[in-house]
C-alpha positions as CSV (number, residue, x, y, z in Angstrom):
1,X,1.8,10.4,-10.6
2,X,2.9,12.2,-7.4
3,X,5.7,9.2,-6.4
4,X,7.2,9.6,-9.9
5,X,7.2,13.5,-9.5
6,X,9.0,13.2,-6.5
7,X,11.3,10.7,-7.5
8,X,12.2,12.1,-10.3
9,X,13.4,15.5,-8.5
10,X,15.3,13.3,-6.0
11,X,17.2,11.6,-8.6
12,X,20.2,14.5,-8.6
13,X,20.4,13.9,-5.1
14,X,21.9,10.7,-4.9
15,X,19.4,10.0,-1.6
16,X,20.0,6.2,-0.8
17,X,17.0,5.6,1.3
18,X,13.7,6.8,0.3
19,X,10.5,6.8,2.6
20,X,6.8,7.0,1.5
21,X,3.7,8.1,4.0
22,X,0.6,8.9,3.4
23,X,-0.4,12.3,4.4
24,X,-2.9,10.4,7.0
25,X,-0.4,7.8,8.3
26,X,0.8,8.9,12.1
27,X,4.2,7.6,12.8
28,X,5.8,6.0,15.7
29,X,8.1,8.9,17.5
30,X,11.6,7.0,16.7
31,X,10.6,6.2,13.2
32,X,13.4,8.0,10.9
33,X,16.1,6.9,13.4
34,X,14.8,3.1,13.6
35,X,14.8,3.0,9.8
36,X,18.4,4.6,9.9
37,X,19.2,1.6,12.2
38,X,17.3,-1.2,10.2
39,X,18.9,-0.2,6.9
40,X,22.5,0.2,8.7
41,X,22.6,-2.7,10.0
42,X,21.3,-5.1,7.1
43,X,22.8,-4.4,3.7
44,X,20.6,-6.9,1.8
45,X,17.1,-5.3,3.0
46,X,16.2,-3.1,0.0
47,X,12.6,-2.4,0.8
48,X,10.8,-2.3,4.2
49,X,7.6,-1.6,5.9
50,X,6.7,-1.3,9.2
51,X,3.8,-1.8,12.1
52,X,0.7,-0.7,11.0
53,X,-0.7,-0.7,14.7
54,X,-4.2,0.5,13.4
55,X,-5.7,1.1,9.9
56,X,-8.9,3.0,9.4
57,X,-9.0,1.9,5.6
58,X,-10.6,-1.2,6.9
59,X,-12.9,0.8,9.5
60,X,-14.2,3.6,8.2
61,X,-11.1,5.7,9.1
62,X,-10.0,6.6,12.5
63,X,-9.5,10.2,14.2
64,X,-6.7,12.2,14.7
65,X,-6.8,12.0,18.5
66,X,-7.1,8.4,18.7
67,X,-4.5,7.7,16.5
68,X,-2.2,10.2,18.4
69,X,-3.0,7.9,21.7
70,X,-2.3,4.7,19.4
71,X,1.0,5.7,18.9
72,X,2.0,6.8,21.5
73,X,0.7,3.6,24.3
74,X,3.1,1.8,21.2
75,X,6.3,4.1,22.4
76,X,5.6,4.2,25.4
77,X,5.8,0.4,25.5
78,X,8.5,-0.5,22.4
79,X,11.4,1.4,24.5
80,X,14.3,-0.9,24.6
81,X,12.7,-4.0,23.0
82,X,14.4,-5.9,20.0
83,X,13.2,-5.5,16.4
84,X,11.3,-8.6,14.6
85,X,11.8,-8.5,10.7
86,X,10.0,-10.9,8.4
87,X,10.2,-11.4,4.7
88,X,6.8,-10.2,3.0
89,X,5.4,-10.5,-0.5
90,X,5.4,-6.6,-1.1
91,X,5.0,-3.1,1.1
92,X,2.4,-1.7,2.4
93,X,2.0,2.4,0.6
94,X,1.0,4.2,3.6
95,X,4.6,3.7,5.2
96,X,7.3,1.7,3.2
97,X,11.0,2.5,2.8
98,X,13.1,2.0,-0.4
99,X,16.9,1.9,-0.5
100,X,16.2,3.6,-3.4
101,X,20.7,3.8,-4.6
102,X,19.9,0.2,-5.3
103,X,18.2,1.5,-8.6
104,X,17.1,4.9,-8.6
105,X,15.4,4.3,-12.2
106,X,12.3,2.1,-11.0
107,X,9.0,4.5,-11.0
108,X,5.3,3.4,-10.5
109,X,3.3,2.2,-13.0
110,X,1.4,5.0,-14.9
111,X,-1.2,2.8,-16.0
112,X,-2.3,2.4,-12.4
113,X,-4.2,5.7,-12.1
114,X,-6.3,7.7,-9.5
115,X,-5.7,5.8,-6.2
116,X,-3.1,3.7,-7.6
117,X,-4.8,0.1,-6.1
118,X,-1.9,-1.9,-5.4
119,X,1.0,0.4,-6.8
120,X,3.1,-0.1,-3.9
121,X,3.2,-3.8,-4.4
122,X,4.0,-3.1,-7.9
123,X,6.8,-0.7,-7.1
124,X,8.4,-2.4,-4.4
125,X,8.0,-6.1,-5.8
126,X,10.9,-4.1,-9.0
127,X,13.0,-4.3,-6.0
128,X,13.3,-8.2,-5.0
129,X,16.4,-8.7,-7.5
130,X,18.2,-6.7,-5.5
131,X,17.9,-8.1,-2.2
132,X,15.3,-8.2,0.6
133,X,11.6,-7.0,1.3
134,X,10.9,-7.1,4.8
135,X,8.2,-6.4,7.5
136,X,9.1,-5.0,10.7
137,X,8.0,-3.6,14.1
138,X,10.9,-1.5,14.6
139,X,8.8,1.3,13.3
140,X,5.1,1.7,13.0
141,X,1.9,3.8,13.1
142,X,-1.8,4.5,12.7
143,X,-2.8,4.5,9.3
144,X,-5.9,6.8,10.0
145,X,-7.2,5.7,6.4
146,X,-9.4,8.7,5.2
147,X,-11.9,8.0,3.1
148,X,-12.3,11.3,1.6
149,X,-9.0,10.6,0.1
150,X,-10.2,7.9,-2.0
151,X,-11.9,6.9,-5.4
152,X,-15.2,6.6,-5.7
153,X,-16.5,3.5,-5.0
154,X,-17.3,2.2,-8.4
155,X,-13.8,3.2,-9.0
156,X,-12.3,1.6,-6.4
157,X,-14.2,-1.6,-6.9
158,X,-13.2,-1.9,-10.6
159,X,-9.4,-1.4,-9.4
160,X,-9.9,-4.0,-7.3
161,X,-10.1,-6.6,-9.7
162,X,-8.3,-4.9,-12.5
163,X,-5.4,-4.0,-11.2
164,X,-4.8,-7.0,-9.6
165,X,-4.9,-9.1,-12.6
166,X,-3.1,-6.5,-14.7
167,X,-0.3,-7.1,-12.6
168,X,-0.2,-10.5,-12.2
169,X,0.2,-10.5,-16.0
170,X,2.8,-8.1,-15.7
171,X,4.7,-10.4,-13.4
172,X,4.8,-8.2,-10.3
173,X,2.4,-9.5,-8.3
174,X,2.3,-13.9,-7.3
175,X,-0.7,-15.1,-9.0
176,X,-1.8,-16.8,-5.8
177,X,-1.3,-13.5,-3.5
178,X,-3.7,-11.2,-6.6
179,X,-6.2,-13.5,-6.5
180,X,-6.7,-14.2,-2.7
181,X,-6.6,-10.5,-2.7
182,X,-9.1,-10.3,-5.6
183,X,-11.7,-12.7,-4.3
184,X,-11.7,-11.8,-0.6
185,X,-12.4,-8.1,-1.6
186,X,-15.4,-8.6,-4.0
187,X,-16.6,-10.9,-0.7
188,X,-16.1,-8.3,1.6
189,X,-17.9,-6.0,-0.7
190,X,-21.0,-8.6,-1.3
191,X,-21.4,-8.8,2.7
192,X,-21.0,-4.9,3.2
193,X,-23.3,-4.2,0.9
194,X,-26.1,-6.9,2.2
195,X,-25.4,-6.2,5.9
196,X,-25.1,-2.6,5.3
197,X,-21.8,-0.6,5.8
198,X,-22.6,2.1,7.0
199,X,-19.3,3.9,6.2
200,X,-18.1,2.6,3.1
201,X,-19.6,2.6,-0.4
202,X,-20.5,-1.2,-0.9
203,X,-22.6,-1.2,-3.6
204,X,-20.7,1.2,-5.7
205,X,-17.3,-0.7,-5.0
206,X,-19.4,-4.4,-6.0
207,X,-20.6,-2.6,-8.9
208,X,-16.9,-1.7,-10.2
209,X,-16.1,-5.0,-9.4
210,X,-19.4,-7.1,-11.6
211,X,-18.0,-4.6,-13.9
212,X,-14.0,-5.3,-14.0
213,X,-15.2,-9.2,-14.3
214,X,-17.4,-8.8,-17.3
215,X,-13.7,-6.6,-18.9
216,X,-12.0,-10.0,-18.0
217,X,-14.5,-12.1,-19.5
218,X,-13.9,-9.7,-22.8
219,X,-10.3,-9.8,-22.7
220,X,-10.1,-6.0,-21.5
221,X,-7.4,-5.6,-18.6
222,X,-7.0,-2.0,-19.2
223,X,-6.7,-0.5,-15.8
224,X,-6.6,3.2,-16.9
225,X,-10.6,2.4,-18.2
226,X,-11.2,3.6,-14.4
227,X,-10.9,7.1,-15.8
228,X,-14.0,6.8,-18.3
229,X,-16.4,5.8,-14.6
């Protein structure tokens, strides 16, 4: 896992904030010194994400340019204004910050493999006994969501409901939150793939899914089975 490589060579470093990105998330222009400032000046935030202004995961992705002009109309017009911070069930991968010195041991779950569905709820959730997880629009950015960057679609679609459930029964993930989050993406998946989605893979990602169900059914919640599609 790339997180756990990374972590792992921090750990001599004795960093006390940590801060994922993905490699296709655009950030806001102040976001390293709003972070700085969130984490200053509230000792009992331990995990935080920010403003996702526009994410292409849910689109089809979004380009480079226009995510460049999305960003910056945002700092053109946060300048001055006062941060809003809200507790949250869990962070959101493409941009959430750790204060990692709160327990630099926690790592991401290897069974989660490939795209890691749902990994950074997993990994920051480890975090709640130590204080608070929080959204904010002190920093944000696009999320340009490539899709080139991710599994397969039958892949995908069995995470969906596997990894959900896996971690519900692991106890990192509220019950209620999985399986809104299970049903409303086998429904979104049904009504792509009979209107026609044009820019995701539909049918493959329902396919993982009939598939993941019928595992359940047999008792199998063995997210690493992704690897055998």
């Amino acid at each position: 896992m790339q997180r756990n490589r990374a972590l792992d060579a921090l750990t001599p470093t004795g960093a006390d904030l940590v801060i994922f990105a993905d490699d296709d998330y655009i950030p806001s222009r102040d976001f390293v010194r709003e972070v700085e400032v969130l984490f200053g000046g509230n000792s009992d935030i331990v995990v935080a994400t920010g403003n996702v202004l526009a994410d292409g995961v849910t689109s089809g992705g979004i380009a480079y340019t226009d995510a460049i002009k999305c960003v910056s109309d945002y700092d053109a017009k946060w300048a001055g204004k006062n941060s809003e911070i809200s507790d949250t069930t869990g962070a959101y991968g493409c941009n959430m910050v750790i204060r990692w010195s709160a327990d630099c041991t926690i790592r991401c779950d290897e069974r989660l493999p490939l795209y890691g569905w749902q990994e950074d709820i997993d990994y920051s959730r480890q975090y709640r006994e130590y204080g608070r997880i929080v959204h904010t629009d002190a920093f944000a950015g696009v999320h340009m969501g490539s899709q080139g960057a991710r599994s397969p679609g039958k892949r995908l679609g069995y995470s969906q409901v596997i990894n959900p459930v896996y971690l519900i029964l692991k106890g990192t993930m509220p019950a209620r939150f999985g399986l809104r989050l299970l049903v409303r993406n086998i429904l979104s998946n049904i009504r792509g793939a009979v209107l026609g989605d044009a820019h995701i893979d539909r049918f493959g990602r329902l396919n993982g899914n009939l598939l993941a169900l019928r595992h359940l059914l047999l008792g199998r919640v063995r997210p690493e089975h992704v690897l055998s599609l």
